[in-house]
C-alpha positions in Angstrom: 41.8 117.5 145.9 39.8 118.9 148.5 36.4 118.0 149.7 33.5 120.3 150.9 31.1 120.5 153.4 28.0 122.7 153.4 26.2 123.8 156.0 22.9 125.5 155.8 19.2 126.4 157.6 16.1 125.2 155.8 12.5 125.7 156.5 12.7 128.7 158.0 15.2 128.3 160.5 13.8 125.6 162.3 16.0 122.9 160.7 20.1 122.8 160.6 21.2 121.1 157.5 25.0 119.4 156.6 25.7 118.0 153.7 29.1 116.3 152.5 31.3 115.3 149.5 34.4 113.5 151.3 35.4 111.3 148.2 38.5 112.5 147.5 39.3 112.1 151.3 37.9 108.1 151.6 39.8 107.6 148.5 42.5 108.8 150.2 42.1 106.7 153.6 41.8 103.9 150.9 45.2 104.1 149.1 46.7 105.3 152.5 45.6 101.4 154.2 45.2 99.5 151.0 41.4 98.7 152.1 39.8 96.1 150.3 36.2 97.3 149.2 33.7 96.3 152.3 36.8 97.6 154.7 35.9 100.6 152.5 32.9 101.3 152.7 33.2 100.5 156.7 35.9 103.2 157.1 34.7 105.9 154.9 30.9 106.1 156.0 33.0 106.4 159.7 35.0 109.2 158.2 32.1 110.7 156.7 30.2 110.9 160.2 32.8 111.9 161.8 32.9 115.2 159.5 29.1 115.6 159.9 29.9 115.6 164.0 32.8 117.3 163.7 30.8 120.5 161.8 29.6 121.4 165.4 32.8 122.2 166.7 34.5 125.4 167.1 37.9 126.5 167.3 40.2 123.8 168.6 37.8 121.3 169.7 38.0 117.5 168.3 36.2 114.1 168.7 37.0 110.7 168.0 34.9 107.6 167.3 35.6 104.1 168.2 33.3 101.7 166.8 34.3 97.9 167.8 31.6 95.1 166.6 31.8 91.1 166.1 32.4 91.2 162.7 35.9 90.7 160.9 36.3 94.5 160.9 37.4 94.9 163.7 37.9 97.8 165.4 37.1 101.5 163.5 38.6 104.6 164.6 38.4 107.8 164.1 38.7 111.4 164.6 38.1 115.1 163.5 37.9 118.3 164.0 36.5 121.6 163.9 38.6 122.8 160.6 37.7 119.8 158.9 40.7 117.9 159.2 39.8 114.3 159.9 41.4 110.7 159.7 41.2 107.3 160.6 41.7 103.1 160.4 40.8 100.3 160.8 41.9 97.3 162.4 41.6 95.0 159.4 41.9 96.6 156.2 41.5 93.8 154.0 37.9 92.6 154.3 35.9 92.0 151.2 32.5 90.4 151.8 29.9 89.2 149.0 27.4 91.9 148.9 24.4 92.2 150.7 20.6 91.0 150.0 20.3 95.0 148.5 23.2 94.7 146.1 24.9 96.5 148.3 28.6 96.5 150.0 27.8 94.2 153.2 28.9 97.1 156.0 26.9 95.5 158.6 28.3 92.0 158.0 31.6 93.9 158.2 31.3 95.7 161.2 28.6 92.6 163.0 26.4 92.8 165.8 26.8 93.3 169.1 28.9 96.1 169.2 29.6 99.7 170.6 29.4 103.2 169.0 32.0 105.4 171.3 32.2 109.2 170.7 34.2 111.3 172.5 34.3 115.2 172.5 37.7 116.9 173.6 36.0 120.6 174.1 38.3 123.2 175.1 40.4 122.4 178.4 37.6 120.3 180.3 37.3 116.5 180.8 36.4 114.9 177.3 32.8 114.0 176.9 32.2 110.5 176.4 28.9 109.0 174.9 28.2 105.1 174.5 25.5 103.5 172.6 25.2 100.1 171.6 24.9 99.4 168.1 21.9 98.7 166.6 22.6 97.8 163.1 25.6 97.7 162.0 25.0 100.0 158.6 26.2 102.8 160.7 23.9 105.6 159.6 21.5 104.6 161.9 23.8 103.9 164.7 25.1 107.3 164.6 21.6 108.5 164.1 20.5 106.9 167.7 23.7 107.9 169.2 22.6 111.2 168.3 18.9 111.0 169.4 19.6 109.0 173.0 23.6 110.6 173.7 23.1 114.0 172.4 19.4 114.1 173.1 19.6 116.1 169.2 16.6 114.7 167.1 18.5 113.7 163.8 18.5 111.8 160.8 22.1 110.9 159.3 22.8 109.4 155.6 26.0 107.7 154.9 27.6 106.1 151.4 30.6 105.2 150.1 30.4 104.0 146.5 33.1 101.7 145.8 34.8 101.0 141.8 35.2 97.6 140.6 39.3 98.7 141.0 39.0 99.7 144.4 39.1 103.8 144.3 36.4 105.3 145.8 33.5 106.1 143.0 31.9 108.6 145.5 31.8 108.9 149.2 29.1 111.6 151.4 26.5 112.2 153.8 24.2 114.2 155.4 23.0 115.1 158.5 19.3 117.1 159.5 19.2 118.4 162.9 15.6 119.5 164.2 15.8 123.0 166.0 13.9 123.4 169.3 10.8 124.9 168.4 10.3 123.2 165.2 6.6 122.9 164.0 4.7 119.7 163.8 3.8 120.5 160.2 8.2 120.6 159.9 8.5 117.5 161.7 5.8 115.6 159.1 7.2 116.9 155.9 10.9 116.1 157.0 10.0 112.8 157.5 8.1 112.5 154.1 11.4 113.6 152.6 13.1 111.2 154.6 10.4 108.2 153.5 10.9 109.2 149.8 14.6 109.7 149.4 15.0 105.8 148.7 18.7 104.5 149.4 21.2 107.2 149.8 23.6 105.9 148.0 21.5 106.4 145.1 20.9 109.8 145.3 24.7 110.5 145.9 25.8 108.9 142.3 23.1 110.9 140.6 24.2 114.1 142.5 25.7 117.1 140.4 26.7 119.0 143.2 26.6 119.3 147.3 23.7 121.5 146.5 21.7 119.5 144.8 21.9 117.2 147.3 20.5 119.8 149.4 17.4 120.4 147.8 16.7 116.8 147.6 17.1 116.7 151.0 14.8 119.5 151.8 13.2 120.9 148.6 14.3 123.2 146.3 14.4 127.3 147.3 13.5 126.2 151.2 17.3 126.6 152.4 19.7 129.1 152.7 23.2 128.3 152.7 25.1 129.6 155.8 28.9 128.1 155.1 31.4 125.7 153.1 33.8 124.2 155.0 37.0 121.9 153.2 37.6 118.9 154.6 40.4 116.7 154.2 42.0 113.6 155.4 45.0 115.1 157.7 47.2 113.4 160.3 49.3 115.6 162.7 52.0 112.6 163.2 55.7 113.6 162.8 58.7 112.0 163.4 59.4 114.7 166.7 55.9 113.2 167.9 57.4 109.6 167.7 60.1 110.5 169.2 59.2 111.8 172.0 56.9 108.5 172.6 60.2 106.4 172.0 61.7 108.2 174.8 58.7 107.3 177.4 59.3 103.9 177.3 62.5 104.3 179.4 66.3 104.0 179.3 66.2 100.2 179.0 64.2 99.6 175.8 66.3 101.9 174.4 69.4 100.3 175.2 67.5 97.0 173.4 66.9 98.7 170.2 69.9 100.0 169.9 71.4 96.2 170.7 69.7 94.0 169.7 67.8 96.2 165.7 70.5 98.9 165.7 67.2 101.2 164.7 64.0 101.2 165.4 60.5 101.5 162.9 57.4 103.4 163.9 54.0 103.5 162.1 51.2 105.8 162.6 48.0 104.1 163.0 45.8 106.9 161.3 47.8 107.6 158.3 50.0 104.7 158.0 53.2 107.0 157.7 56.4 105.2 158.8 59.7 106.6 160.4 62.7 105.2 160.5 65.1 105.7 163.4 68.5 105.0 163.3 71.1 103.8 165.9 72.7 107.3 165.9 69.1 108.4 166.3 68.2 106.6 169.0 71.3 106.8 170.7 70.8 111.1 170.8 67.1 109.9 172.2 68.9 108.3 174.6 71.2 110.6 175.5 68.5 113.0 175.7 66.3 111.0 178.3 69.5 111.2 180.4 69.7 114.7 180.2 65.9 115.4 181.1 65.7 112.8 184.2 
């Protein structure tokens, strides 16, 4: 099943508007690491921002997000790009905390304070773009929010939520993201932030959600929008076994010889998808045999 993301203008023009269903694609990131519900909730409100990033993109740009924190978590990563592909892990998947004083999956107790929120932009053939901010709660909404504000220098407001079922699969998983245009009014400004003020917890107005739409106009009002673009987005990997192959064959002559001695074969795993490839000993031998060819 494929997800959607909706872009839009509302109030006029002056405001740029995203709004995301990516449950079918956290769900899948779930089943794909076996995430226990907190680890969850951690890595789908990462994969969510990283779609509501990525929607600024164009043509073959990507980013990727590293978040790395004190809690048991550990390390989150990330990345998308500008067709809506994105992906992602974390370093430990099975983390399932009590919940928090709201009820809620604990996310910040997951991820824990201090930490870091790395993104980094790969635009074109230049340098990557790299922005650092600490983190400054841990729920990650509002660490992407003043990434956003003090990195991008883009006045924003970000909502995140993944809604977790009592067997694991993903209930419902989204986000939004308001960007002020320049020239915005004061009087825009104000009744933004009185939407903000009354929209409660997120994660309540995505499980009452009919649609992507709907979200919208709670977001900004009903019949003050109009709806530029949907985009898909799914959870995709571009790993292969060629790909791990050619790594194989950059660790030199000798490690080959190793494998090929000592495992007769050799296993690889993809981080981001959790795909595994099996090489065997005649594989590896034509790897090696290759490497001799190519030095």
């Amino acid at each position: 099943m494929t997800d959607q993301l909706l872009k839009a203008l509302a109030y006029d023009g002056q405001v740029r508007v995203f709004v995301l269903d990516a449950t079918a694609t956290v769900n899948e990131a779930h089943e794909r690491h076996d995430t226990w519900h907190t680890a969850t909730a951690v890595l789908g409100r990462t994969i969510a921002a990283t779609a509501l990033l990525s929607a600024n993109l164009k043509g073959s740009d990507r980013l990727s997000v590293e978040i790395i924190g004190d809690g048991p978590i550990g390390r989150v990563l990330t990345d998308g790009d500008a067709n809506g592909n994105v992906r992602g892990y974390v370093t430990n998947p099975k983390v399932a905390l009590e919940l928090n004083g709201a009820g809620k999956l604990d996310v910040a107790g997951a991820v824990g304070l201090p930490g870091t929120l790395v993104v980094r932009k790969y635009i074109g053939d230049s340098e990557p773009f790299s922005g650092q901010v600490p983190l400054i709660s841990g729920e990650l909404a509002e660490d992407f929010t003043y990434y956003m504000a003090v990195s991008e220098q883009t006045p924003s407001a970000i909502g995140l939520s993944v809604l977790v079922n009592p067997d694991e699969t993903v209930a419902a998983a989204g986000g939004f993201m308001i960007q002020v245009m320049p020239g915005a009014t004061e009087e825009t400004l104000t009744a933004i932030e009185e939407k903000i003020g009354s929209l409660g917890r997120f994660s309540d107005r995505l499980e009452e959600a009919e649609s992507i739409e709907s979200l919208l106009d709670i977001l900004v009002g009903e019949n003050n929008s109009e709806i530029l673009a949907y985009q898909d987005v799914n959870f995709s990997c571009p790993c292969s076994k060629e790909r791990f192959a050619e790594g194989i064959k950059l660790i030199g002559r000798d490690e080959i010889v190793a494998m090929i001695a000592e495992d007769h074969g050799a296993e690889t795993v993809c981080h981001y998808c959790n795909n595994h490839y099996d090489f065997t000993e005649e594989d590896l031998v034509a790897l090696l045999e290759e490497t001799s060819s190519e030095e």
